[in-house]
MARLO-946405 format. One record per residue (C-alpha): residue number from 0; residue in three letters; chain; x negated, y negated, z negated. Coordinates in steps of 0.25 Angstrom, whole numbers. Layout:
BEGIN
ATOM    n  res  chain     px     py     pz
ATOM  NUM  ALA      A      X      Y      Z
...
This chain:
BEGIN
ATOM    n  res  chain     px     py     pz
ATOM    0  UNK      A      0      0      0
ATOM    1  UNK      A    -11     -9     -3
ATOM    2  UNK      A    -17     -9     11
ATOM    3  UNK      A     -3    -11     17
ATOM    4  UNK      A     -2    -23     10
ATOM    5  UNK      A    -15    -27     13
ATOM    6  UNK      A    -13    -26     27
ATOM    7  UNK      A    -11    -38     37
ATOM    8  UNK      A    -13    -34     53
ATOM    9  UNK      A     -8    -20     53
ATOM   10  UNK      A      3    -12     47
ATOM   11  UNK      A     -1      0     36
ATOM   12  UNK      A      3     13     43
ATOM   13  UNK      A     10     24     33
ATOM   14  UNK      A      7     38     35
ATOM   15  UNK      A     14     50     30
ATOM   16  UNK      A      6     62     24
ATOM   17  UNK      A     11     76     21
ATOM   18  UNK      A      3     85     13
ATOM   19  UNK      A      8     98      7
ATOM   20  UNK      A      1    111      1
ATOM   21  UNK      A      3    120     14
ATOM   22  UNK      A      1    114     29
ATOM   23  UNK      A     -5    100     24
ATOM   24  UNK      A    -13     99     12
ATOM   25  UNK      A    -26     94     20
ATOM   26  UNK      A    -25     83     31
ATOM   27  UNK      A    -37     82     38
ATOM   28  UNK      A    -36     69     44
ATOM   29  UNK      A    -42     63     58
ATOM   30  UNK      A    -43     50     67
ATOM   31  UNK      A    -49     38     70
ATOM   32  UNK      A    -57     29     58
ATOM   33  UNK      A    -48     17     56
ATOM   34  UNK      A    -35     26     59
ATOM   35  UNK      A    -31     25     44
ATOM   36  UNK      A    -36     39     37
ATOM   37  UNK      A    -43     34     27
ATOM   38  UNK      A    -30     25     24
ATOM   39  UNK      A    -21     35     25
ATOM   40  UNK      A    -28     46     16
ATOM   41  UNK      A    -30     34      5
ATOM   42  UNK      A    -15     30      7
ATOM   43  UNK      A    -10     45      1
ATOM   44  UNK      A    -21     46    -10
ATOM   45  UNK      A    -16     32    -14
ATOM   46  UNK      A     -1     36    -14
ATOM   47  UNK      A     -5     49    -22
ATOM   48  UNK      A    -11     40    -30
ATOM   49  UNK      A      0     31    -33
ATOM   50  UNK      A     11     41    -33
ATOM   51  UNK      A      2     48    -45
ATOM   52  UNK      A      3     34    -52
ATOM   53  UNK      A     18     34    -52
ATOM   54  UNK      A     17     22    -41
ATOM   55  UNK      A     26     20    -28
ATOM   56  UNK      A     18     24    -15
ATOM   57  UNK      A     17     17     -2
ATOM   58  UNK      A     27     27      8
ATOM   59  UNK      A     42     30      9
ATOM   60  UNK      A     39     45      3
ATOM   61  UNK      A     30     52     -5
ATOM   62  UNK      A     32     65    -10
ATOM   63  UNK      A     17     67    -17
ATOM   64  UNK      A     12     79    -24
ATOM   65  UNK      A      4     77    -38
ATOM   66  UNK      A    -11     76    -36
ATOM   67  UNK      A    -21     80    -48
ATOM   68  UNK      A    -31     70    -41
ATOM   69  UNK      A    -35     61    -28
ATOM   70  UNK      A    -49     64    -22
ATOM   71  UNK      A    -56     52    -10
ATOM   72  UNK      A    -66     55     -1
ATOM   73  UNK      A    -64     41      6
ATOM   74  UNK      A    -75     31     10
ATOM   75  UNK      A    -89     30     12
ATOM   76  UNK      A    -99     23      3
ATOM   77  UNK      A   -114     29     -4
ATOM   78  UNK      A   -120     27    -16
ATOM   79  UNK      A   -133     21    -15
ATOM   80  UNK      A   -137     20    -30
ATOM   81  UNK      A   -137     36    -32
ATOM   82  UNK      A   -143     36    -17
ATOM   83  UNK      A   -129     45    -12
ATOM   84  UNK      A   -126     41      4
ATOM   85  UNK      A   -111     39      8
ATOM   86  UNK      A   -111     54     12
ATOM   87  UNK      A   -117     60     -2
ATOM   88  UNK      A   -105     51    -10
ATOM   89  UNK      A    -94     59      1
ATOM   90  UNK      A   -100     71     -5
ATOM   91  UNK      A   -100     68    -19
ATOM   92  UNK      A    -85     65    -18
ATOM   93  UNK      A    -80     74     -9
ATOM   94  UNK      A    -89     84    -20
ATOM   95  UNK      A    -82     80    -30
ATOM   96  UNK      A    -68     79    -23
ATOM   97  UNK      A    -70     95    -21
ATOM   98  UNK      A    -73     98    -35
ATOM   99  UNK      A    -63     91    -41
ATOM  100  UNK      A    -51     91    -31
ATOM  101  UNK      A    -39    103    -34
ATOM  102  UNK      A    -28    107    -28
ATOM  103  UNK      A    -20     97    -32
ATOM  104  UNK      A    -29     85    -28
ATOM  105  UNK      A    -27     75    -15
ATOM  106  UNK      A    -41     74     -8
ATOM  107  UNK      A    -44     62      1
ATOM  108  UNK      A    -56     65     10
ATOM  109  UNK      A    -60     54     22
ATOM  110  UNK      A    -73     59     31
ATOM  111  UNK      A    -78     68     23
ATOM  112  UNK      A    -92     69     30
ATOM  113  UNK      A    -94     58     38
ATOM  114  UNK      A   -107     55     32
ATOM  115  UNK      A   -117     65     36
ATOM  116  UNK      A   -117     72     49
ATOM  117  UNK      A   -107     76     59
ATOM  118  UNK      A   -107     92     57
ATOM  119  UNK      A   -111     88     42
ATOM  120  UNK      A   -100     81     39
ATOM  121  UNK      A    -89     90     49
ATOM  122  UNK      A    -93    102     41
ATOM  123  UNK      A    -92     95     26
ATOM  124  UNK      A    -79     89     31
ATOM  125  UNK      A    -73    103     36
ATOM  126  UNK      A    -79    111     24
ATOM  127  UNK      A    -73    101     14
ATOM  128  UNK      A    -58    103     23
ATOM  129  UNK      A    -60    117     19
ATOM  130  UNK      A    -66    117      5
ATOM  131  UNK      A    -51    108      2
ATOM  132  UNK      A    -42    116      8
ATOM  133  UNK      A    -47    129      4
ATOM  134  UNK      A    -55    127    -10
ATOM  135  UNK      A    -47    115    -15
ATOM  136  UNK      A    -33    113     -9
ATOM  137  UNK      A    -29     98    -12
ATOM  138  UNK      A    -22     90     -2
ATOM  139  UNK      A    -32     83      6
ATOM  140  UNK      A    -33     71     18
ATOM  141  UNK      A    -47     74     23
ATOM  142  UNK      A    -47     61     34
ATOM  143  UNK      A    -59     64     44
ATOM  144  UNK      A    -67     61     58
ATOM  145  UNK      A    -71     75     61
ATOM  146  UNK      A    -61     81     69
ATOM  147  UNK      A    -64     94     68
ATOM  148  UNK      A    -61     95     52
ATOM  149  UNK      A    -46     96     60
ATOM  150  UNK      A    -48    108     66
ATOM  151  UNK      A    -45    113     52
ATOM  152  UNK      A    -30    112     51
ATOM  153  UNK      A    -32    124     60
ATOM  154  UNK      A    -38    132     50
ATOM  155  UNK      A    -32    127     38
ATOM  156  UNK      A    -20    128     32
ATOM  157  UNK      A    -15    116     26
ATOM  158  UNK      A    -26    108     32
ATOM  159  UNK      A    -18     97     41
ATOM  160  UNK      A    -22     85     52
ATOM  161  UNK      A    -19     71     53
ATOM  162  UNK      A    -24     60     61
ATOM  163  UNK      A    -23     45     62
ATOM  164  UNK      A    -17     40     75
ATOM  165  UNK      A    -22     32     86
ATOM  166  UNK      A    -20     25     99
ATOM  167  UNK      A    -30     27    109
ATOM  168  UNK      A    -29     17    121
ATOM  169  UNK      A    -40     14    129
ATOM  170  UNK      A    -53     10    122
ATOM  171  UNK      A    -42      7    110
ATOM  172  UNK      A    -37     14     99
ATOM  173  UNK      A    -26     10     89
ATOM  174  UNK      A    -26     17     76
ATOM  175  UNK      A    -12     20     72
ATOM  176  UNK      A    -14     23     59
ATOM  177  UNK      A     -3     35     58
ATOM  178  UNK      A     -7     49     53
ATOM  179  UNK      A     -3     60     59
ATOM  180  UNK      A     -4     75     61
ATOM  181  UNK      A    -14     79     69
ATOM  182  UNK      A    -29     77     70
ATOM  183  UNK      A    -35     66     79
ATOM  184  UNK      A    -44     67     92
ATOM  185  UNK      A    -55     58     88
ATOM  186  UNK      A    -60     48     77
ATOM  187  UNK      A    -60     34     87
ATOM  188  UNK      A    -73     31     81
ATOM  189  UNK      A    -78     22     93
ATOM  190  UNK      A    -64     15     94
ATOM  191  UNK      A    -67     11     79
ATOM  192  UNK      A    -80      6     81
ATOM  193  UNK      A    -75     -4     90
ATOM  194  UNK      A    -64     -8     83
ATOM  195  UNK      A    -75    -11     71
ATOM  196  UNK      A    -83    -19     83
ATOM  197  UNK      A    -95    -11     87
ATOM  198  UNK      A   -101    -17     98
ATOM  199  UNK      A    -96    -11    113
ATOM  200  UNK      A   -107     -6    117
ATOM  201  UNK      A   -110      4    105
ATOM  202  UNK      A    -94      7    106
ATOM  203  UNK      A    -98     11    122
ATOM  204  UNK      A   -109     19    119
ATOM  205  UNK      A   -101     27    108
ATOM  206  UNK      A    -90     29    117
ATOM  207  UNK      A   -101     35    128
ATOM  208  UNK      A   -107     43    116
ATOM  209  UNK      A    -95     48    113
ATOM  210  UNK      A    -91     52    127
ATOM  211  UNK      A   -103     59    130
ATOM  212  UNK      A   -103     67    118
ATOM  213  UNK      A    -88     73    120
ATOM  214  UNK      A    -92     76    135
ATOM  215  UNK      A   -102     85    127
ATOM  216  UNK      A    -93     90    117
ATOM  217  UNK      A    -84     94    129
ATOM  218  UNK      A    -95    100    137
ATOM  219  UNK      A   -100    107    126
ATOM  220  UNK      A    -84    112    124
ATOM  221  UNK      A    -82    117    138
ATOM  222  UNK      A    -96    126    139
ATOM  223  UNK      A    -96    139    139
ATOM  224  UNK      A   -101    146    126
ATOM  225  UNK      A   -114    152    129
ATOM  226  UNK      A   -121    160    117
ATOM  227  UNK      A   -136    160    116
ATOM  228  UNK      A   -137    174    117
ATOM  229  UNK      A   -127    176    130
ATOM  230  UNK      A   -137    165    136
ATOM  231  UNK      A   -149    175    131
ATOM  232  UNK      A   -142    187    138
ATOM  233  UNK      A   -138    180    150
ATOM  234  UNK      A   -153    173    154
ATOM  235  UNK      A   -162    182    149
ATOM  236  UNK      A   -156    196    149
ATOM  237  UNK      A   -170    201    156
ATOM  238  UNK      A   -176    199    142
ATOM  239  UNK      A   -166    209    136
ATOM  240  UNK      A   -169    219    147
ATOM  241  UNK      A   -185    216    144
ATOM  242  UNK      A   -180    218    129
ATOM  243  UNK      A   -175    231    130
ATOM  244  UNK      A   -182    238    138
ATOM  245  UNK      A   -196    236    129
ATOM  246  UNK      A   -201    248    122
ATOM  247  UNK      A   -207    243    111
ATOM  248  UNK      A   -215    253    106
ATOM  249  UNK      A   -223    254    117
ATOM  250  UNK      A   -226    240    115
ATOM  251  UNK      A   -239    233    110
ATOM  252  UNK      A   -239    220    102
ATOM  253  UNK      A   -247    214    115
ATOM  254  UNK      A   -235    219    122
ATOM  255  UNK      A   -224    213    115
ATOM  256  UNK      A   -231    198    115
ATOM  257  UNK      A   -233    200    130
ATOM  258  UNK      A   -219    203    133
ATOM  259  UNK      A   -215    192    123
ATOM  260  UNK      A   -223    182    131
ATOM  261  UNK      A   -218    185    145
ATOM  262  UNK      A   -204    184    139
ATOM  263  UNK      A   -206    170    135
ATOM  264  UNK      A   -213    166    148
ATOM  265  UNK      A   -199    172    155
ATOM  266  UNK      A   -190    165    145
C-alpha cells in the first residue's frame, strides 16, 4: 500500500497468488528485470505480515494460512568490514533460511546465484529448488533469470511457474506488470540497459553478442550426437584390426615400442 500511494506517473498493478499444499506450494517465478517480481513476491510477504498483526490488507480477498515464520533472500549488498563479498552474504542467509525454515514457513528467494558464475550459480539455484521442496516443504516464491530452473515443474509435484508479462514491439518492450501462469522466454536484459541509458553502441554490440551466441546454441542444438568413441571406431578402425591380431607373446619390448611409434606417426 505504501508504494501505491507513493506512486505518481503509473498506476500500482494487483496480482492475484494462489498457493496450496498439493499443485502449488512452490512458484518459481521468471521474466524480465523491472517486470515487478521482486515487487510482487515483497507484496505477499508484507500481507502475510499484516494479516498475522491483525491488520487490513491491500486486496479484495485474502483467505491466508497461519505461518510460523517469513524468511527473505532479497537484494544485493556485501559486507566489507568481515571481508564477506555480496555472493558470500547470499550464502549465509540462504544458509541460515534452510536450517531454520519448517514446513509451516513462507520463504521468499529473489536470484538466488546471481553472484558467482553462470553454471555456478544455475546448479545452487536448481539444487536449492529441490532441497525445498523435498527436504523442507514450505510455501516458496523463488523469483529467477535462469530459465532452466523452470523445466522443474515437470518433475516436481507442487513446484508451479509464473512469469511477468510483456509487450514486445520492435526495438520496444513495455513491461506490463501482470503475473501469470507460465514461465517466460527471455530476461529482456539488453532492453533494460537501454532504458537505464547505456550508450547505443554497447547496446548494439550486446544485441550482435547476443545473436551470435543463439545461432551457436541453435547450431549446436541441431547437430547430430557423435560420441568420442563412435568417431574412434568410424576413422581408425585399422588400429582395431592391428590390435587384434598381435600376439603378444611373441613380442619383445623392442617390438612393442616400434609398433607404438609407427601408430602415432599414422594417427
Amino acid at each position: 500500500p505504501v508504494v501505491e500511494c507513493n506512486l505518481t506517473e503509473e498506476r500500482f498493478v494487483p496480482n492475484d497468488l494462489v498457493m496450496d499444499n498439493d499443485e502449488h506450494k512452490f512458484a518459481i517465478i521468471t521474466g524480465p528485470n523491472m517486470g515487478g517480481k521482486s515487487t510482487f513476491m515483497r507484496q505477499v510477504a508484507l500481507i502475510v505480515i499484516m494479516a498475522q498483526m491483525g491488520s487490513f490488507v491491500p486486496a479484495d480477498k485474502a483467505d491466508l494460512c497461519l505461518v510460523d515464520r517469513v524468511f527473505t533472500r532479497v537484494g544485493a549488498s556485501d559486507d566489507l568490514s568481515a571481508g564477506q563479498s555480496t555472493f558470500m552474504v547470499e550464502m549465509v542467509e540462504l544458509a541460515n533460511i534452510l536450517l531454520y525454515s519448517s514446513l509451516n514457513s513462507l520463504i521468499i528467494l529473489d536470484e538466488i546465484g546471481r553472484g558467482t558464475s553462470t553454471y555456478d550459480g544455475l546448479c545452487i539455484a536448481q539444487a536449492v529448488c529441490e532441497y525445498i521442496h523435498d527436504q523442507i516443504g514450505a510455501k516458496t516464491l523463488f523469483a529467477t533469470h535462469y530459465h532452466e530452473v523452470t523445466a522443474l515443474a515437470d518433475e516436481f509435484t507442487g513446484i508451479f511457474n509464473l512469469s511477468v508479462s510483456v509487450i514486445e514491439s520492435g526495438d520496444t518492450v513495455t513491461f506490463l506488470k501482470r503475473v501469470l501462469p507460465g514461465k517466460a522466454d527471455k530476461s529482456y536484459g539488453i532492453h533494460v540497459a537501454k532504458l537505464a541509458g547505456i550508450p547505443s553502441p554497447i547496446i548494439e554490440r550486446a544485441n550482435e553478442l547476443l545473436a551470435s551466441i543463439e545461432q551457436t546454441e541453435r547450431v549446436q542444438e541441431q547437430a547430430p550426437a557423435l560420441s568420442q568413441g563412435s568417431l574412434f571406431i568410424e576413422e581408425g578402425h585399422w588400429l582395431l584390426d592391428e590390435l587384434q591380431s598381435l600376439d603378444l607373446d611373441d613380442m619383445s619390448p623392442k617390438d612393442a615400442l616400434d609398433l607404438l611409434y609407427n601408430w602415432k606417426q599414422r594417427i
